[in-house]
C-alpha positions in Angstrom: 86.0 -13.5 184.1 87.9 -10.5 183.4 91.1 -12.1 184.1 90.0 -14.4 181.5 89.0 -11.3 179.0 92.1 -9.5 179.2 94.2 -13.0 178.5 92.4 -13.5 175.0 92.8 -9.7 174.2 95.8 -9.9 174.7 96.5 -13.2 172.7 94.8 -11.1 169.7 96.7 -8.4 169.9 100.1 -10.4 169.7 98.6 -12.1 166.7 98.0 -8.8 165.2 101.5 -7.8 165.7 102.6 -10.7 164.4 100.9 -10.6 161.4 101.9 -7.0 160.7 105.7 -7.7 160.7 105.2 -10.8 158.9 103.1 -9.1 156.0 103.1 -5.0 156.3 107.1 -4.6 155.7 108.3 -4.3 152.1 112.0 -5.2 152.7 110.9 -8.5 153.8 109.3 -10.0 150.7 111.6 -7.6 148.2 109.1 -5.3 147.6 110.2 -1.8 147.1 107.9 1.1 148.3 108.4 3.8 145.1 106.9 3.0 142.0 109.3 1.5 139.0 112.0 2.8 137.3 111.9 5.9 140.2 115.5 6.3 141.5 115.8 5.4 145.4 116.2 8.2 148.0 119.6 7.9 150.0 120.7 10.1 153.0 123.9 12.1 152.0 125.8 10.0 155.3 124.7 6.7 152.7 126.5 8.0 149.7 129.9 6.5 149.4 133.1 8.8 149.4 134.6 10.4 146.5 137.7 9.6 144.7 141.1 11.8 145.5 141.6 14.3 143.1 144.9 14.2 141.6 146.6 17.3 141.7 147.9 18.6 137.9 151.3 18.3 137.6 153.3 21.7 137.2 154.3 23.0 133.9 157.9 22.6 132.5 158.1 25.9 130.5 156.6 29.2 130.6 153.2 29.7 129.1 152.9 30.1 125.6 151.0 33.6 125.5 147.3 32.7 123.5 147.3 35.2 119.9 145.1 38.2 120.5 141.7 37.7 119.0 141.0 39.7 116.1 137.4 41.1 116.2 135.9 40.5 113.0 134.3 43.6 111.5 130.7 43.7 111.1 129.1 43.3 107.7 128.3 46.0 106.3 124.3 45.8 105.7 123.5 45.0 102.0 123.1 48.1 100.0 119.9 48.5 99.0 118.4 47.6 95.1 116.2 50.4 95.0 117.7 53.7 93.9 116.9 56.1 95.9 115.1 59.3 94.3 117.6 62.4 93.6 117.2 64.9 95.8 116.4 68.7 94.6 118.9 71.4 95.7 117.9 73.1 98.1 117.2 77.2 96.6 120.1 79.3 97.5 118.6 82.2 99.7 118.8 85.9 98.3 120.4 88.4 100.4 118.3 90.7 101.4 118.3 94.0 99.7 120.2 96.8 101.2 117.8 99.9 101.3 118.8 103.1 100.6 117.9 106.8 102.2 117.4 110.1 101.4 118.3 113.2 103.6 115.7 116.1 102.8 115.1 119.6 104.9 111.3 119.8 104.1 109.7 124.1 105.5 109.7 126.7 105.6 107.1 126.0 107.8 105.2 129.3 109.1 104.8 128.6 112.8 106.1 125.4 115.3 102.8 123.9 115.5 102.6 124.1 111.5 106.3 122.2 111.7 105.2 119.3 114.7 101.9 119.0 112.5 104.1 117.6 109.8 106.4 115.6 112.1 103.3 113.7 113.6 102.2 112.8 109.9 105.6 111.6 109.5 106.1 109.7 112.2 105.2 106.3 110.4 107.4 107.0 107.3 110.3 109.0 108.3 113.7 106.7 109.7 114.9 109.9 111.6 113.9 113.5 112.1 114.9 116.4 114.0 113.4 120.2 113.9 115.3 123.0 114.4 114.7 126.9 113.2 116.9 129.3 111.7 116.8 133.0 111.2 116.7 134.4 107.8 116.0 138.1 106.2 113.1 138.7 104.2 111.7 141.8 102.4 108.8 144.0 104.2 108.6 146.6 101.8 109.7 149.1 99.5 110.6 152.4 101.2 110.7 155.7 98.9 112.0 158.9 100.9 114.1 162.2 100.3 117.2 162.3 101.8 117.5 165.3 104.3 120.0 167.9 104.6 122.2 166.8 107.8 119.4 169.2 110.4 116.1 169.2 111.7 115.9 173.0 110.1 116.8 171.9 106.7 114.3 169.2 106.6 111.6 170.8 107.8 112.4 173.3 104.5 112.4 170.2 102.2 108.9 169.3 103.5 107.7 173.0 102.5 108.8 172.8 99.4 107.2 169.5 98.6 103.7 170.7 100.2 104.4 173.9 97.8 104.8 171.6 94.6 101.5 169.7 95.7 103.1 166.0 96.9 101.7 165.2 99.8 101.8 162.0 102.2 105.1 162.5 103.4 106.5 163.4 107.1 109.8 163.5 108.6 112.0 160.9 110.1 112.9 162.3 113.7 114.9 159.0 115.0 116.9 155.8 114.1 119.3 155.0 111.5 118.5 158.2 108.8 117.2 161.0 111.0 116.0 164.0 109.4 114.9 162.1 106.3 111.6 162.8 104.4 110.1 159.7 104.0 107.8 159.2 101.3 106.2 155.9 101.7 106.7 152.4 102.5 105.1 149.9 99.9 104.9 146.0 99.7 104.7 145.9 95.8 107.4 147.3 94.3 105.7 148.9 91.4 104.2 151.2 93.5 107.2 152.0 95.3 108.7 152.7 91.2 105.2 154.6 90.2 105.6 156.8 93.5 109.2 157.8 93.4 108.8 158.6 89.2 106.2 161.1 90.7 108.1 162.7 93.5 111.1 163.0 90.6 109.0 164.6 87.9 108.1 167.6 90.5 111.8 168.4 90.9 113.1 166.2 93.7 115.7 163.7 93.8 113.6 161.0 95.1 115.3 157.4 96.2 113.5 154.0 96.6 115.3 150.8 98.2 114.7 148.0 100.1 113.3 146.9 103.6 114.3 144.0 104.8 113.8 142.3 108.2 114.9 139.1 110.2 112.3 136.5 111.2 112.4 132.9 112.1 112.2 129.9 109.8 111.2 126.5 111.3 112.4 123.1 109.3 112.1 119.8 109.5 115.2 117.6 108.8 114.2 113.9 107.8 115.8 110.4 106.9 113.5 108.8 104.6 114.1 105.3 102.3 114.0 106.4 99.1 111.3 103.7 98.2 109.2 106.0 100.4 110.2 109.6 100.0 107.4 111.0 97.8 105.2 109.7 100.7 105.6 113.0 102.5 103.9 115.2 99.6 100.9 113.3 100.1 101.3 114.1 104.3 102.4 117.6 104.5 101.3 120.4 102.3 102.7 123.9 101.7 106.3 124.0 102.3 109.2 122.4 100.2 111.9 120.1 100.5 115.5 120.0 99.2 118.3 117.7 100.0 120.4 118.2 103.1 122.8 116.6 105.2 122.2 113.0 107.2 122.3 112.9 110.6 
């Protein structure tokens, strides 16, 4: 029975082979398996040989040399229709103006601190200063005296004849420059000094009058100031006054 099984599958399956080459391959009944007008696939060792090149034959004269290409200059772009606004000068600039100074020596000023007042209420307006103080000779009175007679003896006689005529206020001078000399008196105004000497002259003696002077400091300060500014410092420092000096 199985024997028997086996023989008829196997009769089936030969059938089935059969019928598969007969009917499954395309080549057979000229049936192509891509769709038409769909070029056929071939293997590159299907593809038939190329044709030998033929090799260019060699030139019989030298190489004409090709004429250099001329670059063509670019267009220039179109120029433009509309006109194009004039354009306002620019303004030329003005130099700036040159400024000028003035060198004034502003004082006397009666003491430093008086002088470095002044500086400090300067310091904003003045291009330079410098202080500095000088000596100078002023008058401290009027001196009226008798000149003596060369000794102490013949002073001291002059003296008793001026308390004899009744003009007192007078002693003698005993040291310095005029010794022995009856002074008279020493007087800041010098009408007085005139009204006192007139006296002593009416009662019979030859009375002299002249001046006393004595050195004392002067302080100054020197300033550089632009002369668009210079009458700024009357308005800072009070009291002393100015006149024009050297520039430092």
């Amino acid at each position: 029975m199985f024997l028997r099984l086996l023989f008829v599958l196997l009769i089936a399956l030969n059938i089935a082979v059969g019928a598969w080459l007969l009917l499954g391959q395309d080549d057979v009944h000229g049936r192509s398996a891509a769709d038409a007008g769909v070029p056929t696939l071939h293997l590159l060792s299907e593809r038939p040989a190329p044709p030998a090149s033929v090799a260019p034959a060699a030139p019989t004269s030298a190489p004409v040399a090709a004429p250099p290409v001329v670059a063509a200059p670019a267009a220039s772009a179109p120029a433009s229709t509309a006109q194009t606004p004039a354009q306002t000068p620019a303004p030329v600039p003005t130099p700036p103006r040159q400024t000028s100074y003035t060198c004034l020596a502003l004082g006397p000023f009666a003491t430093p601190v008086d002088m470095r007042s002044a500086r400090s209420a300067l310091t904003n307006y003045a291009a330079r200063m410098r202080s500095r103080q000088e000596q100078t000779t002023q008058t401290s009175g009027w001196w009226v005296y008798l000149p003596g007679g060369g000794s102490r003896d013949k002073a001291l006689e002059l003296g008793r004849r001026l308390a004899a005529a009744n003009v007192g206020e007078y002693f003698i001078v005993s040291s310095g420059e005029q010794p022995n000399t009856i002074s008279l008196g020493l007087f800041k105004d010098p009408a007085n000094a005139r009204r006192r000497r007139d006296q002593v002259v009416a009662a019979g003696f030859p009375a002299q009058m002249t001046e006393r002077t004595e050195s004392v400091p002067e302080y100054w300060l020197d300033v550089v100031m632009a002369d668009n500014g210079r009458t700024e410092w009357r308005s800072r420092v009070r009291g002393v006054g100015s006149h024009s000096t050297g520039c430092f």
